[in-house]
C-alpha positions in Angstrom: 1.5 71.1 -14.4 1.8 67.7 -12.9 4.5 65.1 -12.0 3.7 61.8 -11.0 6.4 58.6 -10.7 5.9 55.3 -8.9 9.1 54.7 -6.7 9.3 51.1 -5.8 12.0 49.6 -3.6 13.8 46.5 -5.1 16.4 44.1 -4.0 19.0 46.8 -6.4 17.7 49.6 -4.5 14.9 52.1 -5.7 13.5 52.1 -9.0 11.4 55.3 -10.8 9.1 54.9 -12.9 6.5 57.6 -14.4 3.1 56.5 -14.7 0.1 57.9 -15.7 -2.9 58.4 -13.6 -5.4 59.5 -16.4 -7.3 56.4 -15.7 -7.2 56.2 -12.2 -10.4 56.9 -10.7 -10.0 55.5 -6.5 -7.1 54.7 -4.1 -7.5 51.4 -4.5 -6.8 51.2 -8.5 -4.2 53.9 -7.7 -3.0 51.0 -5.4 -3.4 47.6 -7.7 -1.2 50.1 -9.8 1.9 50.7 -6.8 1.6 47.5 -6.4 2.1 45.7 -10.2 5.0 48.0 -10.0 7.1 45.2 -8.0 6.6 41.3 -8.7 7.3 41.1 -4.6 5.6 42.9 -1.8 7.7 45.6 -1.4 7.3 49.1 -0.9 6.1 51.3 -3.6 6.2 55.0 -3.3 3.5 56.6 -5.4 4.5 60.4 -6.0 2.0 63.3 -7.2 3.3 66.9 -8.0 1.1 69.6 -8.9 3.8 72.5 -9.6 4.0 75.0 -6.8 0.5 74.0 -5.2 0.9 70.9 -3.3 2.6 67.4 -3.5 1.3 64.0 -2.3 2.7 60.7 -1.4 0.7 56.9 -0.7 3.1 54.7 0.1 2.3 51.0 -0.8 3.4 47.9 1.2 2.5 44.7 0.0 -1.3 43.9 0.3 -1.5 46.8 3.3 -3.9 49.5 3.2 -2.5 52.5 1.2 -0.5 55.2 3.5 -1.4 58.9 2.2 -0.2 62.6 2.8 -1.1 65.4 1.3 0.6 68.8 1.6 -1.9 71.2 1.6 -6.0 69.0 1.5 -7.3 72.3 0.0 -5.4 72.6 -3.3 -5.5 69.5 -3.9 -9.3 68.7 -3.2 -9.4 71.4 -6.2 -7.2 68.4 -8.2 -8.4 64.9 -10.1 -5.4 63.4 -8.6 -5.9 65.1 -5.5 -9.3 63.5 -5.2 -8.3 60.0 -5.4 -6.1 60.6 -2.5 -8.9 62.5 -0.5 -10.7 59.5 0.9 -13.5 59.8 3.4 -12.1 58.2 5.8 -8.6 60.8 5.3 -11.1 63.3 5.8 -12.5 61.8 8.7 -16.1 62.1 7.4 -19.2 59.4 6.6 -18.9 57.9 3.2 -20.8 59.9 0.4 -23.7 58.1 -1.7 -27.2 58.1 -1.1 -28.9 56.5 2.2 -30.6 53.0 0.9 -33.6 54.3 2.8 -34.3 57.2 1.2 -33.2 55.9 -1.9 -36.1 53.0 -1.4 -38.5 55.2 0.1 -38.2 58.7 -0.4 -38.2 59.4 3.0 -36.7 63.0 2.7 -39.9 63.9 1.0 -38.4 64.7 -2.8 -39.3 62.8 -5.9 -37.4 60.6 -8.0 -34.5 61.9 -9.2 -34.5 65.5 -7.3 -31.8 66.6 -4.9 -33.2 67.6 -1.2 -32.7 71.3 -0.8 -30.6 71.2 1.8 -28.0 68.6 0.2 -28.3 71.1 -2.7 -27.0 74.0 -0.6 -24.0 72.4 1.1 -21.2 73.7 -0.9 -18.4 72.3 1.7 -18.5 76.0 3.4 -15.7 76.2 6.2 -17.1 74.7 9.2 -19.2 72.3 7.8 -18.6 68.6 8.6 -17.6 68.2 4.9 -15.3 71.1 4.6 -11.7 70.0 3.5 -8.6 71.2 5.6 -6.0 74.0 4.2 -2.5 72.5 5.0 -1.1 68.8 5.5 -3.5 66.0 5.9 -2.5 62.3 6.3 0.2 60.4 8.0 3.2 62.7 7.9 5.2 59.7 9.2 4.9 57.2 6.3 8.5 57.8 5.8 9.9 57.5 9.0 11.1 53.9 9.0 13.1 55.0 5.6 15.1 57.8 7.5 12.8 60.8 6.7 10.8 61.9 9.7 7.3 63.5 10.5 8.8 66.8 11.1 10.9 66.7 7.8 7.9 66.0 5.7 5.6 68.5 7.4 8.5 71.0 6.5 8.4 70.2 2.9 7.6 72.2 0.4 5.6 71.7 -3.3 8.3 73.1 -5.1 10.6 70.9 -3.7 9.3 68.1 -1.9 9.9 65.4 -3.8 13.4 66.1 -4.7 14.4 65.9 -1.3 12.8 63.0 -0.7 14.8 61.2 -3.4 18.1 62.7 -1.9 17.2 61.6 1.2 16.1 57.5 0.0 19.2 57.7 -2.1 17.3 57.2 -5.2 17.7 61.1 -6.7 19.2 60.2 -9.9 16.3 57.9 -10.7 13.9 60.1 -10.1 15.4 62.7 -11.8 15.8 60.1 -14.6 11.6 59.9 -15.2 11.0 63.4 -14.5 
């Protein structure tokens, strides 16, 4: 089961919101959406939840690039949602998509529309450049400036991650209100 909520900071303090992320398919729509969640640039805390597993956090500051942690890169690789926060570049690998150069001119010796055998066999076994991480992944301190440090989130668990948080921006309640 999954929680997500949009927690944007206002001039009244912290709003929740839930949202739905159905029809999010990147980080940068999941982005455009933090940010249409305040009329000014400030910062917009998207939360995901999957119950028990892992919990993840982009934070959202006006027209910056989106912040992201993930509690455990694994389980949520396993996820939809989990997915749109495990970027390439979070992952610290080469973009996927086909080389324009074989694409053009079949340079790795297959035929239209066939997968190399190679490609074929990498199934993101540990060890490989593509294999995702088991535990946290992302900047841990996203939160510091807003009282919650790198060790604190680090420390967090699924179960309860996201609660704390709240208690510790002051903006419980709200949450608690959407969820």
């Amino acid at each position: 089961m999954y929680f997500t909520a949009l927690l944007a900071r206002t001039d009244n303090g912290w709003e929740a919101s839930d949202t739905e992320l159905d029809d999010v398919e990147s980080l940068d729509e999941l982005a455009e959406l933090a940010r249409a969640a305040t009329p000014d640039d400030e910062t917009v805390l998207v939360c995901i939840e999957q119950e028990g597993a892992w919990f993840g956090l982009v934070r959202v500051d006006g027209e910056d690039d989106p912040r992201i942690f993930v509690s455990d890169a694994a389980r949520a690789m396993r996820s939809a949602y989990g997915e749109i926060l495990l970027t390439d570049e979070l992952l610290g690998r080469e973009p996927e998509g086909p080389d324009v150069l074989d694409q053009l001119a079949g340079l790795d010796g297959s035929q239209d529309g066939e997968v190399a055998e190679a490609e074929e066999e990498d199934d993101h076994e540990p060890g490989s450049p593509d294999a995702v991480p088991r535990g946290p992944l992302g900047d841990s301190g996203l939160l510091a400036d807003l009282g919650i440090d790198a060790g604190t989130v680090l420390k967090l668990t699924p179960d309860d991650a996201l609660g704390e948080i709240a208690d510790a921006l002051g903006c419980a309640e709200v949450l608690e209100a959407v969820r």
